[in-house]
N, C-alpha and C positions, 0 to 999 in steps of 0.2 A: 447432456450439455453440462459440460462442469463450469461452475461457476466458485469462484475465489473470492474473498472480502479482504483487504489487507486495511487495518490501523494503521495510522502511522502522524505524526507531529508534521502541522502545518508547516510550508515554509517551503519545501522544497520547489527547483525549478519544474518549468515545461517537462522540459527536456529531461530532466532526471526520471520524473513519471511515467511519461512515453518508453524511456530505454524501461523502468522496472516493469511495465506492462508487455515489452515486447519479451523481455527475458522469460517473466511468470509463466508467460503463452507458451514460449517455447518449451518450458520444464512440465506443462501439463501434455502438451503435443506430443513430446519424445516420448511423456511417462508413460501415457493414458491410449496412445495411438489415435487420437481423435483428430480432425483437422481442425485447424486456426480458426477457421470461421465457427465452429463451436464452444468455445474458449470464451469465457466472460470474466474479465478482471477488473472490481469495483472497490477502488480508492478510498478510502474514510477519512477524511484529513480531520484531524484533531485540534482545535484552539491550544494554545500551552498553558491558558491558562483554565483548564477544563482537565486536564492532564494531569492527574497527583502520583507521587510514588512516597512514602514514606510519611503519608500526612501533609506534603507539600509539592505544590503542583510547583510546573515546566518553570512557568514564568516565575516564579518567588526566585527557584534554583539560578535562572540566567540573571536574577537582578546583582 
């Protein structure tokens, strides 16, 4: 059972989540030959302002 963790900066819609988990699926499905129902893809949403790059998180950058 492959299981995926994706990072990524809060914020995003529903719907945006939904389409990158169906997509994920499908690039483990085509890769790996497993079917969908074994396929786990868990989201990490990030606060921006928990998020540094450079010495300076997300939210300093978008102020």
């Amino acid at each position: 059972m492959p299981i995926t963790h994706i990072h990524l900066l809060e914020g995003r819609s529903v719907e945006q989540k939904q389409e990158l988990i169906q997509n994920v699926s499908k690039a483990i499905t085509d890769t790996l030959g497993v079917a969908p129902e074994q396929v786990r893809v868990l989201l990490m949403e990030i606060p921006k302002e928990n998020w540094g790059t450079g010495g300076v998180t997300k939210a300093q950058l978008d102020q």
